[in-house]
N, C-alpha and C positions, 0 to 999 in steps of 0.2 A: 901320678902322684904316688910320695913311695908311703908304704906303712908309718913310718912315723911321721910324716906329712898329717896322715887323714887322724892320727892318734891325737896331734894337735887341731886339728880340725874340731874332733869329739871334744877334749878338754876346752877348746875356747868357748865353743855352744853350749856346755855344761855350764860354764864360766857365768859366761853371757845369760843365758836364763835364770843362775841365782842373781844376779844383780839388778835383773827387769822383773821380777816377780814384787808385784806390789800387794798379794793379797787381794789382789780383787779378782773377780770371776778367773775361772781356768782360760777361760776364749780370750776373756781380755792380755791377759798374761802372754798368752801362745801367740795371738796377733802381735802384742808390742815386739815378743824376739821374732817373729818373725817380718815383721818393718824394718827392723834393725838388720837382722840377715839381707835383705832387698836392696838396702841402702849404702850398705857399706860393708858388703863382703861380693867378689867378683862370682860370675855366672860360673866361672868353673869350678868354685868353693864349693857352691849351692849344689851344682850338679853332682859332687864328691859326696856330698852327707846325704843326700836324698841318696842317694845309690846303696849308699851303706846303710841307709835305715831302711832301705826295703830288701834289705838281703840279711842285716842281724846287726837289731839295735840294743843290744846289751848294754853296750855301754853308754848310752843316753839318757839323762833323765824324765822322767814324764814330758816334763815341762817343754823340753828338746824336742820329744817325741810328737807333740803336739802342736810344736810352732813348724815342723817341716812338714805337718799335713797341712797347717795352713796356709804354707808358700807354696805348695804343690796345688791345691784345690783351686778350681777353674774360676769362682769365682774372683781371686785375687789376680790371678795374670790376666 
């Protein structure tokens, strides 16, 4: 995947979590985008953004940062 690949990657999941943010809890919020990532973005998406949030997530926002801990965390897969 080249640089501007994963840069849209970053803008869409930026995207995508202001749009799923309903104001309710932080978990609730980070579960919805992260259901939504499970659902309807390919395992090699998934594996591109979790790469780059654990090597330097600058440019994600919280909300980002928090729905790819919860697609990562054991108890979801």
């Amino acid at each position: 995947m080249t640089d501007a690949e994963l840069k849209h990657l970053i803008k869409m999941l930026n995207q995508i979590s202001a749009n799923l943010a309903r104001g309710d809890s932080e978990e609730q919020d980070a579960a919805r985008v992260a259901d939504h990532m499970r659902r309807f973005w390919a395992a090699s998406m998934r594996a591109k953004i979790a790469d780059y949030a654990a090597l330097d997530e600058d440019a994600l926002v919280d909300l980002s940062k928090r729905a790819i801990a919860v697609l990562l965390s054991p108890e979801v897969q």
